[in-house]
N, C-alpha and C positions, 0 to 999 in steps of 0.2 A: 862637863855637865850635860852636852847635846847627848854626848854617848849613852852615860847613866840614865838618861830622860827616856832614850832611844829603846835600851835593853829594858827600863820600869813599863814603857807602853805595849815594845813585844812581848815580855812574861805576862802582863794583865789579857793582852789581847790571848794571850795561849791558857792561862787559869779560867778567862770566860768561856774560852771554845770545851776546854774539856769541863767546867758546870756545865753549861749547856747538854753535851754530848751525854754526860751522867742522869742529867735530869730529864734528857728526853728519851735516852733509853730506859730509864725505869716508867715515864707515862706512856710510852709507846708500846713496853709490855703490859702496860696497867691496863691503857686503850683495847688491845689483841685483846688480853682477858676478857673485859666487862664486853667485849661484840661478838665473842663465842657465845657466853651464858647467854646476851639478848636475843642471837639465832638459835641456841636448842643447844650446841655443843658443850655438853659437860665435861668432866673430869680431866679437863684442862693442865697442863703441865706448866706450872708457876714457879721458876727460878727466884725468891728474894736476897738480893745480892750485899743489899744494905739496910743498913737500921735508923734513915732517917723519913721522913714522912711519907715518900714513896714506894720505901718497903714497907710500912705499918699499909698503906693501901693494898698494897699486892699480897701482902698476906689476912689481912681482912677478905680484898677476891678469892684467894687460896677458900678461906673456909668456908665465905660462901659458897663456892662452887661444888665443895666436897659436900657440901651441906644440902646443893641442892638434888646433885647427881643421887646424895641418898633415899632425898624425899621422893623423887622420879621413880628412883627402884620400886619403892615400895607401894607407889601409884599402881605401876605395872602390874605388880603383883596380885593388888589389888582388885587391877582391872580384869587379870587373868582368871583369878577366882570366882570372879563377878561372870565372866563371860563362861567359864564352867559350868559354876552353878546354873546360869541360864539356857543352856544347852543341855542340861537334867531338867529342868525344869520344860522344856520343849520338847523332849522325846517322852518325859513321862504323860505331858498332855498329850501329845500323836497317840500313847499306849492308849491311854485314859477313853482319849475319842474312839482309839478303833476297837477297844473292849466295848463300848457305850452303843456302838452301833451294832458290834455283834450280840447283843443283849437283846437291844432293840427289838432284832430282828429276830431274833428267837421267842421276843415275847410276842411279834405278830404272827409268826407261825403257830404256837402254841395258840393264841388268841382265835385263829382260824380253824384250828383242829378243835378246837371249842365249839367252835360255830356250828362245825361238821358233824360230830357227837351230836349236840343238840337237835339239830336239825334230823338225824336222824332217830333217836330216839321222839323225837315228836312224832314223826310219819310213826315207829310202832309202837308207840300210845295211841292214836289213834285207831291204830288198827286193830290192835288188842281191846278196843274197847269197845268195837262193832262187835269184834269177832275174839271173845277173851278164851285162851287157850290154858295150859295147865304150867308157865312159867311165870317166874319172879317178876315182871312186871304186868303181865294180867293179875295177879297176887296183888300187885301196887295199886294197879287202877282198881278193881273191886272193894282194896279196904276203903279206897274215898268213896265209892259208893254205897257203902256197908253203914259209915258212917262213921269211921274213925278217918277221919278228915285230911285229906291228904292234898295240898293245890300240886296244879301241873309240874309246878317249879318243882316242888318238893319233892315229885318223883321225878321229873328230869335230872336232878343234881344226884337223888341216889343211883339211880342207875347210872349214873358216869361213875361216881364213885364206886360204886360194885364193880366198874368194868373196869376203870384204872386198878383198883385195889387187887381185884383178882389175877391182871396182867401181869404186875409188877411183883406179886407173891411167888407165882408161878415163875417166873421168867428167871426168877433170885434160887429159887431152890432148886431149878433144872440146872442153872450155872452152877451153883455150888454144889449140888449133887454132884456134877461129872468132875468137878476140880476134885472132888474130895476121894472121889472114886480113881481118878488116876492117879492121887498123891500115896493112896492105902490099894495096890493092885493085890493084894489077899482080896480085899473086901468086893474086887472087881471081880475075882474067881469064885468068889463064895456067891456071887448074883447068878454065876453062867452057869 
């Protein structure tokens, strides 16, 4: 009976050691899982070895873990997009600014070559109107004196405009004259 007693308490003590041993190997990989995913390491390598409550856990962690590694990607993904687009969007503003400035700056040059025209057509409106001569604005200044009513403005603006229009007419059909004249060289021989 001692014996039987003997061999019943070392096979219990030996059936406990190895539950134990089964059941802490499955939460000891359960543990490893769930303290990867809690520090960041995803797509974790989850062996379920059995099909009782610590493998329904371990493979519950399995899908979380695939589940989250997926969400992560496409975070990424996301984020990469995200930081694309914001980097288009920040060179087109750099464009944006240094076209806005080169504008700027052309419309204060412009604004100043204004200033200059004006400034000088006033000195010869003045002068032409002490001393009026036989050109288009002693012409200007006599018709307001004539009585077909003409203010300073009004001839200072023509006469820019007469002088731009004239430049810019000129300037287009000397270009395009010589282009057209080098592209047709009969028509260059037939001038000389």
């Amino acid at each position: 009976v001692l014996v039987v007693a003997a061999v019943s308490v070392t096979l219990a003590i030996v059936m406990g050691l190895l539950l134990v041993k089964t059941i802490m190997g499955s939460l000891t990989a359960a543990v490893s899982v769930a303290n990867n995913i809690a520090s960041g390491r995803l797509n974790n390598q989850v062996d379920v070895k059995t099909k009782d409550e610590f493998g329904e856990l371990l493979r519950s962690l399995k899908q979380m873990d695939a589940k989250l590694g997926e969400i992560v990607g496409s975070v990424r993904t996301s984020a990469d997009s995200v930081g694309s687009a914001a980097t288009q969007l920040s060179q087109g503003n750099d464009d944006l600014s240094q076209r806005t400035q080169e504008q700027a700056s052309a419309l204060e040059e412009t604004a100043a070559s204004m200033e200059e025209m004006t400034a000088y057509f006033r000195k010869a409106l003045k002068r032409v109107r002490r001393k009026p001569g036989e050109d288009l604005l002693s012409a200007l200044a006599q018709a307001e004196e004539v009585g077909n009513v003409l203010s300073e403005e009004e001839i200072l603006s023509t006469a820019i405009l007469l002088l731009a229009a004239g430049h810019e007419t000129t300037a287009s059909l000397v270009g395009s004259g010589t282009l057209l004249l080098l592209q047709h060289p009969e028509a260059l021989d037939a001038l000389r």
